[in-house]
N, C-alpha and C positions, 0 to 999 in steps of 0.2 A: 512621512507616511504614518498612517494610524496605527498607536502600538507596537512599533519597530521597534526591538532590544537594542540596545545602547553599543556599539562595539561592532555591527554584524550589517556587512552588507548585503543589502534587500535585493530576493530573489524569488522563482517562482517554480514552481515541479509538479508535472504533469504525470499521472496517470491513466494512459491511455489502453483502457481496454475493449476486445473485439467480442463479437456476438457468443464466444464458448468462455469469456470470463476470463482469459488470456491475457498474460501484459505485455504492453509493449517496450522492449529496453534494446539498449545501443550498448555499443563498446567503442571507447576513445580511443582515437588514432597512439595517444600518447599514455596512454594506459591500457595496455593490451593485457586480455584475461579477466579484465574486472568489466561488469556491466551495470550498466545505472538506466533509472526512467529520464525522459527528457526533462531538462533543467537549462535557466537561463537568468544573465540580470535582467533589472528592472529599467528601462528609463525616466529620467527626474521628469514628474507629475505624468507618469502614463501609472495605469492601471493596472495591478498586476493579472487581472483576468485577459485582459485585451492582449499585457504584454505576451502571457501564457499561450493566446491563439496566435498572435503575430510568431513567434516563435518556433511555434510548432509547425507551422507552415515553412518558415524559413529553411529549418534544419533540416526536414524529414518529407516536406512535400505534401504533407494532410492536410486537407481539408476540409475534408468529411468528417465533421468528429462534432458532437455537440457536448457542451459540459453538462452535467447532472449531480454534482458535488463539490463541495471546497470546504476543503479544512481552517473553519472559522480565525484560528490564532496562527500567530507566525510560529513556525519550528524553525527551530536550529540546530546547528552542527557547528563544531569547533575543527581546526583546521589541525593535522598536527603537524609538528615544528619545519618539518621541512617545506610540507604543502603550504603552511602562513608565510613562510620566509619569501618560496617564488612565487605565490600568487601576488605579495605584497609590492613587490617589486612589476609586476606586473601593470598592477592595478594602479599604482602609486598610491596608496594608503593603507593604514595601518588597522587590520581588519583581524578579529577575532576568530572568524568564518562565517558563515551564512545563517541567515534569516530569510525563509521560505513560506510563503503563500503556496498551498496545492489543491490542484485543481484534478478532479477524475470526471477526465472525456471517456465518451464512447462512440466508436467508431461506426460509423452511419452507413457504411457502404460492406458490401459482402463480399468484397474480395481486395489484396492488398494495393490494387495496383497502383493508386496514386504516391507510397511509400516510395520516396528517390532521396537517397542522402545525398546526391551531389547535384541535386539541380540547381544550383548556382546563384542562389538568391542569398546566400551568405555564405562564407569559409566553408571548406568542410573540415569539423571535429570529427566524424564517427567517421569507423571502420565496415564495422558489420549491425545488423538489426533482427532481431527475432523474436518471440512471443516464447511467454515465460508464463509457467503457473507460482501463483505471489507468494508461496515459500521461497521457491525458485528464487525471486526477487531478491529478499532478503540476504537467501546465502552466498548469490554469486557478487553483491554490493562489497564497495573498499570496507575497511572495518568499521573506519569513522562516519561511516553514513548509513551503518545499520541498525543505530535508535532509531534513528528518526523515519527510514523505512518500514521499521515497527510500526509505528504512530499512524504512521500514512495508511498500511494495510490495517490497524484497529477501526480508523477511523472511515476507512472505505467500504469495511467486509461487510456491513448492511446491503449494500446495492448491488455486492457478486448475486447472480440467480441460478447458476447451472448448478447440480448435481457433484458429487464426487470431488468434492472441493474439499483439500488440505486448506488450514488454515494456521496462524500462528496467532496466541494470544498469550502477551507476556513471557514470552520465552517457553512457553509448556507448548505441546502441539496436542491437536483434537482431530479427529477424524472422521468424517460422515460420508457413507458409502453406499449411495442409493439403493445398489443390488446385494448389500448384507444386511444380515440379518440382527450386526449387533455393533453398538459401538463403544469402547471403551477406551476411557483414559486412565490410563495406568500410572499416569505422570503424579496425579496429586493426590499426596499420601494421605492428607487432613481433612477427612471427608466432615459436612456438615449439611444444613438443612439446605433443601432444595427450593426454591419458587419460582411455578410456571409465570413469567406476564403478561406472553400472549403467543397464541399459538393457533394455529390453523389449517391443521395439518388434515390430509385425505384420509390418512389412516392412522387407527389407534396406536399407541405408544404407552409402552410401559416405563416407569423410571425408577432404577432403582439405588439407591446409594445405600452408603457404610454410616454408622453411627461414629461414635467418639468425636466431639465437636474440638474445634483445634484455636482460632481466632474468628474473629469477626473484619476480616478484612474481603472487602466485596469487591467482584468484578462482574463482568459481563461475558456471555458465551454465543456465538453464533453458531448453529448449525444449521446447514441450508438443504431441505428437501428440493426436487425439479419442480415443487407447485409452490411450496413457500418458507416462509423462515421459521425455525423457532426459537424466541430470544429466552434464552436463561440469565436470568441475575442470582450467583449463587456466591456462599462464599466458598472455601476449598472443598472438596468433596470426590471421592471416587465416582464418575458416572459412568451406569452403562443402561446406553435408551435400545429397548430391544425391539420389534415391530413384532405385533400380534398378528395370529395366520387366521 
């Protein structure tokens, strides 16, 4: 497969979320308390997009779900010592941990019903199933699989559209809260210049940040209004965007 890391066997992980921006995650039979998005292997010369819908259908029963994203590179995760020892014996090879293709479906029908973890089209893994907001995600995830849940929700958060969406970036969290009036992150002490790249917002917005410039190390900010996005490329900086009456 194209650009698989050397060591890591090729896998695929779905992000399935419902019309309020919700995710969808399960809890293993054999991991109880920890909850994950659905994931699965690949098989030799299938697709990992195809694998991803075959899959998701097997485990969970969906089929209403169309994809609308994929995370262009493989991500990975390293197994640690215990989890490589029995998967390896498992699996019978000698695996690093996984190399992941993901994909973020979204859920086509307005109500859960076709979700059935045990309808019998393969094993059943999962216990329980429930819709999670994508901090959520991150923090109820095993420890070793919460880079790479980062990555997936960085690389997703453009296409959430609801309101009132916590997000995670980089380990700092930001907050935007349709019905206030102000928003501030208090997280990052090294405030520096600001630049809007596009914005499209209903109503005027003030921005204001802290002088003392710290590094030049640049990220990206989502904050999502109910009409639209507005992307900040900043580098560190106090912000607080306050809506004008």
């Amino acid at each position: 497969m194209d650009g698989l890391p050397a060591g890591y066997r090729p896998n695929f992980g779905v992000c399935l979320i419902n019309s309020h921006d919700q995710v969808f995650v399960v809890s293993r039979l054999n991991v109880p308390g920890a909850w994950q998005m659905p994931q699965g292997s690949i098989e030799d010369d299938e697709e990992p997009k195809l694998a991803a819908i075959r899959k998701l259908r097997e485990e969970t029963g969906v089929v209403s779900a169309e994809i609308i994203a994929e995370v262009p590179s493989w991500l990975t995760y390293d197994f640690p010592p215990a989890v490589k020892a029995k998967v390896n014996r498992l699996w019978g090879g000698e695996w690093h941990g996984q190399a992941q293709k993901w994909f973020l479906m979204r859920l086509t029908r307005d109500d859960d019903s076709e979700i059935n973890l045990g309808n019998g089209e393969a094993d059943m893994e999962f216990a329980e199933w429930k819709w999670s907001n994508p901090e959520e995600v991150i923090e109820q995830a095993v420890d070793y699989k919460r880079p790479t849940y980062e990555q997936v929700m960085r690389a997703f958060q453009p296409y959430f559209n609801s309101s009132g969406l916590w997000t995670k970036w980089q380990g700092r969290a930001a907050q935007y809260a349709s019905s206030s009036d102000q928003i501030l992150d208090t997280q990052m002490t090294h405030p520096l210049k600001l630049k809007i790249l596009d914005t499209q917002m209903t109503h005027p917005l003030k921005l204001k940040t802290d002088s003392q410039p710290h590094n030049t190390t640049t990220t990206c900010l989502f904050l999502q209004s109910s009409s639209s996005i507005l992307r900040l490329n900043r580098d560190r900086y106090n912000l607080a965007l306050c809506k004008d009456r």
